[in-house]
C-alpha positions as CSV (number, residue, x, y, z in Angstrom):
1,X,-76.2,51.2,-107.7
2,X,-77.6,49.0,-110.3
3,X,-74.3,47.5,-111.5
4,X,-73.5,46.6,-107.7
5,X,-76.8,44.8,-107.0
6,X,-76.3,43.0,-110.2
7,X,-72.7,42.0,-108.9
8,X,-73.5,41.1,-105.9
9,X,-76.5,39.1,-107.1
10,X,-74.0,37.1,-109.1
11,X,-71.7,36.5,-106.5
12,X,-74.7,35.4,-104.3
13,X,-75.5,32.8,-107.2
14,X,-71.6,31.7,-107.3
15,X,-71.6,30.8,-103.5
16,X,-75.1,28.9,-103.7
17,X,-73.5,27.3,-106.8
18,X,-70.3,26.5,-105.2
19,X,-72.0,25.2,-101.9
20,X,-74.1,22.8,-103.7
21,X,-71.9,21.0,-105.7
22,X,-69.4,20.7,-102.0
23,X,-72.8,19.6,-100.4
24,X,-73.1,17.2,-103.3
25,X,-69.4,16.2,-103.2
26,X,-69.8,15.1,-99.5
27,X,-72.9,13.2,-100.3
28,X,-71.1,11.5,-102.9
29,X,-68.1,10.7,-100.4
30,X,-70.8,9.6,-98.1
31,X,-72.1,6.8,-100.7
32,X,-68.8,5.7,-101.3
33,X,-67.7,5.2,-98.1
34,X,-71.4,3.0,-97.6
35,X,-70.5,1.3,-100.8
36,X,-67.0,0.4,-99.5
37,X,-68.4,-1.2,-96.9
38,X,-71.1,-3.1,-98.4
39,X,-68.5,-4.6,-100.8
40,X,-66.4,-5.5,-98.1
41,X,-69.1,-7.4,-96.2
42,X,-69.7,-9.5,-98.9
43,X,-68.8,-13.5,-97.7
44,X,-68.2,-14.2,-101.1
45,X,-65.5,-10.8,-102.2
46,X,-62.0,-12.4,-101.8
47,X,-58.6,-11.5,-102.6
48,X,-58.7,-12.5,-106.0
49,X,-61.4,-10.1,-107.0
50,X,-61.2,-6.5,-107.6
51,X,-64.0,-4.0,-107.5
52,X,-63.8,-0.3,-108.0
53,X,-66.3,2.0,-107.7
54,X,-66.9,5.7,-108.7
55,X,-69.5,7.9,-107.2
56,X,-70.9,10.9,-108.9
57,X,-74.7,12.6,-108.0
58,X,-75.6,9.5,-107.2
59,X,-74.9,7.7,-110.0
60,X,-72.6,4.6,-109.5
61,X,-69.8,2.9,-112.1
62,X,-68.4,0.0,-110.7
63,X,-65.5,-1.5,-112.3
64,X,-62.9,-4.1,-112.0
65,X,-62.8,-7.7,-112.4
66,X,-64.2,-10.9,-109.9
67,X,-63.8,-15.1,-109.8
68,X,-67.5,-15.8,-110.8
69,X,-70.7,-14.3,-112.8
70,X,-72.8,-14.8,-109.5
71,X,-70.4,-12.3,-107.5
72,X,-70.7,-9.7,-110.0
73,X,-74.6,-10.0,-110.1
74,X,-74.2,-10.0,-106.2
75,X,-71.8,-6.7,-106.0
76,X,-74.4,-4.5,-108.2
77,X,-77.4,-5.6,-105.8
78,X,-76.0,-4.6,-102.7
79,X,-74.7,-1.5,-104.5
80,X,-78.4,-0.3,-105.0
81,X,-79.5,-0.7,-101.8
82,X,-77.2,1.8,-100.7
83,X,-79.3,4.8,-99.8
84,X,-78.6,8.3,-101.9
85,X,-77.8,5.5,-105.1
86,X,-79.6,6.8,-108.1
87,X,-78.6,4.3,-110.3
88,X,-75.6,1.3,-111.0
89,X,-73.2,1.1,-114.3
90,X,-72.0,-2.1,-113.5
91,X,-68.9,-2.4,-115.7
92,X,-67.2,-5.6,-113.5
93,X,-65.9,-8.0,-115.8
94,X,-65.7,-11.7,-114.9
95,X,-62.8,-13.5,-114.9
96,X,-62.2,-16.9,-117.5
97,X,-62.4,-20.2,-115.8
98,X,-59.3,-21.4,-116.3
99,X,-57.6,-24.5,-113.5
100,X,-54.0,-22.6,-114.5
101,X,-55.0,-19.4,-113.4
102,X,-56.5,-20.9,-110.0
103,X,-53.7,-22.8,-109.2
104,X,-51.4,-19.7,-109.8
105,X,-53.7,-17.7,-107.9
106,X,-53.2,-20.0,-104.9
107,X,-49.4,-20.2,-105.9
108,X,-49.3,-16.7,-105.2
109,X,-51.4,-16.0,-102.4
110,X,-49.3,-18.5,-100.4
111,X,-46.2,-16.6,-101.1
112,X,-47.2,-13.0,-100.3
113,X,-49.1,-14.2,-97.4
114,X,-47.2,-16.7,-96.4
115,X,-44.2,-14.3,-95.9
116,X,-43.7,-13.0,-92.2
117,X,-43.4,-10.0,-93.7
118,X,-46.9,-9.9,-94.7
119,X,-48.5,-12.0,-91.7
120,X,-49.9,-9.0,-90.4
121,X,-52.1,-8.5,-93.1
122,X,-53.0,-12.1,-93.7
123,X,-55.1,-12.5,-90.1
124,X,-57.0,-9.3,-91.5
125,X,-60.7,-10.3,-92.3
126,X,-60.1,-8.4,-95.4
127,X,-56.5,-8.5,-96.7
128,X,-55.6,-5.6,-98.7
129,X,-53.6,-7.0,-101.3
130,X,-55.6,-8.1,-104.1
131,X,-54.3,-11.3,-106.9
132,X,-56.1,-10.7,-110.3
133,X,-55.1,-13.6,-112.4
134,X,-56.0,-13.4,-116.0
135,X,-54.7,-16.0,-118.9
136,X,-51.8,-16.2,-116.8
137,X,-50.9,-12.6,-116.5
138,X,-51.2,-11.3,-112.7
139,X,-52.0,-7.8,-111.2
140,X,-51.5,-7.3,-107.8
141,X,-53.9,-4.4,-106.6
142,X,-54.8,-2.9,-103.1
143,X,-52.9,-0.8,-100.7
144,X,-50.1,-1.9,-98.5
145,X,-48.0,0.7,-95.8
146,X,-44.5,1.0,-97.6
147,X,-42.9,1.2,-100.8
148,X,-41.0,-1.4,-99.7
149,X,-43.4,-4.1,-98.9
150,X,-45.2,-2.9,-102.7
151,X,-41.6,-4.4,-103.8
152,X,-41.4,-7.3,-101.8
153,X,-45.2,-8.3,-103.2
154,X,-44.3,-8.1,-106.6
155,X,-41.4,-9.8,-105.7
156,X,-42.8,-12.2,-104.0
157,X,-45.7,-13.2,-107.2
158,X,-42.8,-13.3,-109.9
159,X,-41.2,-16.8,-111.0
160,X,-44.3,-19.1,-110.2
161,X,-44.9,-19.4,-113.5
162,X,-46.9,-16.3,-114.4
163,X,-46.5,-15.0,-117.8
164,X,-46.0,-11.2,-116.3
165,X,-46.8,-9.3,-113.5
166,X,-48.7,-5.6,-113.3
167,X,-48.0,-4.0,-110.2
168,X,-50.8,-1.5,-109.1
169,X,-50.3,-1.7,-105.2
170,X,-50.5,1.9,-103.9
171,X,-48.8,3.1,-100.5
172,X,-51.0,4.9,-97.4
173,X,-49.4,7.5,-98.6
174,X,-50.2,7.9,-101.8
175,X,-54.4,6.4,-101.1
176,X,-54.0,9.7,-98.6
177,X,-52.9,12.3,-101.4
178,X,-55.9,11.1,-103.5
């Protein structure tokens, strides 16, 4: 009788255990979902910045890389106002000033969104393809519907005098398997 109270008491403790961290899990989800948004909102967050977050009890790494030291500064801030954030790693780096990179930003931007094939997502307030341009090496980062318009983009930033081209777009698909 004792060894089955004792393995029921452990089971009791496994469940409690296991409800917990799912209880926690969804309160993570929660904060990044809140985050998402918050960095989304931001006037200044454009297509040729990059910010990823991570979410775990609380505690929040941000990553990824931005245009200017303010915007980074900016990001974190709003971050921490999010309610159930304990605390911010912010890990975003900034991005050199450099007039070749700009002008090979804008080079690029016009011809991924200035393709009919990617209008749709141009009149978006937030476009979902991303142009991180660093010492002239470009990686294209976001989400876009097909395989084939992931092709077309990368396509699309290659020959406008970049010195390579990283190709990190991820389908619905694929963002829904995650």
């Amino acid at each position: 009788m004792k060894a089955r109270t004792t393995v029921v008491g452990i089971l009791v403790a496994l469940l409690a255990l296991s409800s917990s961290a799912l209880a926690q899990d969804r309160r993570d989800q929660r904060i990044a979902n809140d985050i998402v948004r918050q960095v989304n909102s931001y006037n200044r967050f454009t297509i040729f910045d990059d910010v990823n977050i991570s979410v775990e009890n609380g505690l929040v790494t941000l990553t990824g890389k931005v245009t200017m030291p303010y915007k980074k500064n900016d990001i974190a801030k709003r971050v921490a106002d999010v309610q159930g954030v304990r605390e911010v790693m912010n890990q975003i780096d900034v991005l050199p000033v450099s007039s070749f990179d700009e002008e090979l930003r804008l080079r690029i931007a016009r011809a991924i969104y200035g393709n009919p094939s990617f209008w749709n997502y141009a009149a978006m307030a937030n476009p979902p393809i991303h142009i991180i341009v660093e010492h002239g090496k470009v990686t294209l980062t976001g989400v876009v519907s097909s395989n084939v318009e992931r092709m077309l983009a990368r396509s699309l930033a290659t020959g406008l005098g970049e010195l390579s081209v990283t190709n990190s777009l991820r389908t619905d698909a694929e963002v829904k398997v995650e």
